[in-house]
N, C-alpha and C positions, 0 to 999 in steps of 0.2 A: 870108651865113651861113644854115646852115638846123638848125635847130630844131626836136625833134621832142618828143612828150610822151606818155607810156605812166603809167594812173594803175593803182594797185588796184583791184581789181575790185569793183563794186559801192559805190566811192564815191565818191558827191557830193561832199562837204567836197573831198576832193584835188582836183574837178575843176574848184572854185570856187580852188582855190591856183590852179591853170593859167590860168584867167582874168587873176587878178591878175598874173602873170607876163605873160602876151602883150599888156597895157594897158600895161606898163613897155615891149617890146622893140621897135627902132628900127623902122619901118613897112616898111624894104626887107629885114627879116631872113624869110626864109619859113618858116614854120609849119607842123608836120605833126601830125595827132592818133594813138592808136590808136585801133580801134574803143570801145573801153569810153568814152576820153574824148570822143570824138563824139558818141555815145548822151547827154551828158548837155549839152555844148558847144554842138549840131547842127552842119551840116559833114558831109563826108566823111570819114571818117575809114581806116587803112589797116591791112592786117590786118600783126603783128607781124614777119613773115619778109620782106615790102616794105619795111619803112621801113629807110634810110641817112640819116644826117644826119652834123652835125659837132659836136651836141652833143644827145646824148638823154635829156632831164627827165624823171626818174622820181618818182613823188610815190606814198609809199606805205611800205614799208618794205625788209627784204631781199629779199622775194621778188620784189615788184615788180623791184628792181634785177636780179634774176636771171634771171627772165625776158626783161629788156630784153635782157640779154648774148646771155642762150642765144638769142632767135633775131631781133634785127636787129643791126646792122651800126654801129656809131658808138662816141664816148667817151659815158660812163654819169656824169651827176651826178644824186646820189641826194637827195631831199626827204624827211626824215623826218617821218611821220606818228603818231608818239607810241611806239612797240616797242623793242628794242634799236638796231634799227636801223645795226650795225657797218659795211654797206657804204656807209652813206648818211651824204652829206658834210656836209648842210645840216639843220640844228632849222629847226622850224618858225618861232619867230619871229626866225631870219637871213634869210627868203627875198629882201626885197626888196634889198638890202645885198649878197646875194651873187648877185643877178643883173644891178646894177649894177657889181661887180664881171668878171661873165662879159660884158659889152657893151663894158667898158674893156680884156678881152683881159687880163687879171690875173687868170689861172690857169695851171695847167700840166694835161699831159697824163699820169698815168703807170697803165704796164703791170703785170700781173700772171699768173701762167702758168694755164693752161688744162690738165684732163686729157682726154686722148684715149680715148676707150670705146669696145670693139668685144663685141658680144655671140654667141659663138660666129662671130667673125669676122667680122660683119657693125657695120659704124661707125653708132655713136647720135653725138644729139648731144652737144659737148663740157661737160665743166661746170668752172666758178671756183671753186665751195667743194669738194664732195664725191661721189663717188660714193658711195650704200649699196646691200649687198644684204642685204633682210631678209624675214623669215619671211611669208606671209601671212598667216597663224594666230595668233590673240593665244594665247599659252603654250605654242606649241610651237616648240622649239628647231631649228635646222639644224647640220646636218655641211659645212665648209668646209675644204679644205686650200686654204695658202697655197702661193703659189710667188713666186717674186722672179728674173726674168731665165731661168723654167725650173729654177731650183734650189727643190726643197722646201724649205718657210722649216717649217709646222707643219700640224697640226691642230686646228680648234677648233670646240666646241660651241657655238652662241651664237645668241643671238635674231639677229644680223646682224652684217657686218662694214662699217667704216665706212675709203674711202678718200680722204682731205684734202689739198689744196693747203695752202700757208702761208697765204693769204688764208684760206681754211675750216678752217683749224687750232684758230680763236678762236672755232667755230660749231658743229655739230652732234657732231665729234669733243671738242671741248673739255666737253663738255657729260657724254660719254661715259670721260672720264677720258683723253684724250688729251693731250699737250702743245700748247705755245703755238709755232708755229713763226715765226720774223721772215720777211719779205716778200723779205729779202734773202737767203735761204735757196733753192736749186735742191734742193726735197726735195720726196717725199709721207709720209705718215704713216698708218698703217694702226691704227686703233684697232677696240675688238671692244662691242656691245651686249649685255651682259651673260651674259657668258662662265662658260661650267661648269666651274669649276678656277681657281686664284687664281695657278696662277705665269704663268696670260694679260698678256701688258704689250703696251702698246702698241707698234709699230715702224715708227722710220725710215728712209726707202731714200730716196737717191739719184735724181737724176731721170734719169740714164742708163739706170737698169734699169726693167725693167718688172714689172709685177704680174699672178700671176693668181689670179684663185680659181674654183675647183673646186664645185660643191654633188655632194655625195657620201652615198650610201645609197638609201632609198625613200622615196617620197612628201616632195620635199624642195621642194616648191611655194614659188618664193619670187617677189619686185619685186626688180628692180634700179630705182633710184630716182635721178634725175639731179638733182641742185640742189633738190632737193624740186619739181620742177616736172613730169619723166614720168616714167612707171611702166611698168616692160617686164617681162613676167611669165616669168620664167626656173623648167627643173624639174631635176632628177635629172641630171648629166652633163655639164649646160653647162657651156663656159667663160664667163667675165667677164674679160677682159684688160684693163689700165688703165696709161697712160702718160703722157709729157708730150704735149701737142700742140702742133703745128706755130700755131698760135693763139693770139691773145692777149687776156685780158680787160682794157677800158681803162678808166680813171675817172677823171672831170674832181675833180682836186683842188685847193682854195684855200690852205691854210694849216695846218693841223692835221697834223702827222704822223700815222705809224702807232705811235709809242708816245703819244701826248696821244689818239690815238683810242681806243687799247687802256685806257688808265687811264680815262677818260672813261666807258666804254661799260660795261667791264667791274665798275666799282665801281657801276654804275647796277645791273648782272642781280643783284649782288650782295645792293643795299641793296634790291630789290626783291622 
C-alpha cells in the first residue's frame, strides 16, 4: 500500500497529525510526503504533480483536499483541521480510529465528476468544485454572456460568474445563492456574484452541454480561478468554455453519507 500526505501550507500542528498517523501504519506500507510536510517531517519530500499513491492523506481543510485532486493522482481522504471542511471525511479527534479503519481495508472508494476548462481553447487544469470568473478590480463589475452548447442562454452584469459541479454546489456557489445539487445528479450549475438586475437566478444544465462565457465590452480584465487554487488572467473577448471531464475526482469514504455530511457541515457554517 503506498501512502501519500499533503498538509496545509504552513502548518506544523497538521504535520504533527502525519506523524501520529505514520507511527500507527504497518512498517511495509510506503510513505510519501509533500514538500510542505517534509519541510517540517525532514525526508524528501515530493513536489505535488509526482505523487501517485493508493490513498492520499490530506490534513488541512478543503483546499488542501483540492489541491491534492487538482494535481496528483490517487483517492483523496480528507483530515479536517477545524474549517467547514465539507470535502473532508475525518474530524480531528476520529484520526486514529479511522486509520485503523483504512489498514483493515473498511472503506470504499467513491467518484465525483470533474469540469473540463479550456481557456480560449487552450485546456487548464480540471476542477471538482468550481470554476469562477471574476472581476480583478474590487467594485467594478464585468459584462458576461452566457452560452450553453452554443445557444445564447443571457447577459449579465456581475462582479463574476460562478460554474459548480454537484460536489461544489454546497461551496462557493451555495454561498453565492445557488442551489444544493445531490452528488447523484449529471449537472452543472451556474450561479452569478452579485448580479445587476434581480431577475438573475441561478441555472442548471445538463452535463451533456457545454458552457461558455464570453467577457464582453472594454477593459473587462478579469481571473478565471480554478478550485480557488490558479488564477489565469483572461481580458476583453476571450472565451472560457467548461464541460464535463473525461476525469474523475476520487474520495476515500468511511461511513457518513453525502446527506449526514450535508446536515453536519452545513448546520455548523450556519451556527457559525
Amino acid at each position: 500500500m503506498r501512502v501519500a500526505f499533503v498538509i496545509r501550507k504552513g502548518c506544523e500542528r497538521c504535520a504533527r497529525i502525519v506523524r501520529r498517523i505514520v507511527e500507527i501504519l504497518p512498517e511495509d506500507w510506503e510513505v510519501i510526503y509533500d514538500r510542505e510536510c517534509a519541510r517540517f517531517l525532514g525526508g524528501k519530500g515530493q513536489e505535488l504533480e509526482r505523487i501517485e499513491a493508493d490513498i492520499i492523506v490530506t490534513v488541512g481543510g478543503d483546499g488542501t483536499a483540492l489541491r491534492a485532486l487538482q494535481n496528483s493522482k490517487g483517492p483523496v481522504l480528507g483530515i479536517n483541521m477545524g474549517g467547514l471542511g465539507f470535502l473532508t471525511e475525518v474530524e480531528i479527534g476520529e484520526v486514529e480510529k479511522s486509520i485503523y479503519r483504512i489498514i483493515r481495508g473498511d472503506y470504499r472508494i467513491e467518484r465525483a465528476m470533474k469540469l473540463k476548462v479550456t481557456v480560449n481553447g487552450i485546456r487548464t487544469k480540471d476542477c471538482t468544485n468550481e470554476v469562477v470568473v471574476h472581476t480583478r478590480k474590487v467594485s467594478k463589475i464585468r459584462k458576461f454572456n452566457i452560452y450553453v452548447s452554443g445557444h445564447f442562454l443571457d447577459s449579465v452584469s456581475a462582479d463574476g460568474v460562478i460554474v459548480a459541479t454537484p460536489i461544489g454546489s454546497t461551496s462557493y456557489s451555495y454561498s453565492a445563492g445557488g442551489p444544493i445539487l445531490l452528488p447523484s445528479l449529471r449537472a452543472m450549475v451556474i450561479s452569478y456574484l452579485a448580479p445587476f438586475g434581480s431577475r438573475i437566478r441561478p441555472v442548471v444544465v445538463p452535463t451533456e452541454r457545454s458552457i461558455r462565457i464570453r467577457l464582453v465590452g472594454r477593459d473587462q480584465d478579469s481571473l478565471v480561478i480554478l478550485d480557488g487554487q490558479e488564477e489565469i488572467p483572461v481580458h476583453a473577448g476571450d472565451d472560457i468554455e467548461i464541460s464535463v471531464s473525461e476525469n474523475y475526482a476520487e474520495f476515500v469514504t468511511l461511513e457518513r453519507s453525502f446527506y449526514q455530511r450535508m446536515r453536519e457541515k452545513l448546520i455548523k457554517y450556519v451556527v457559525n
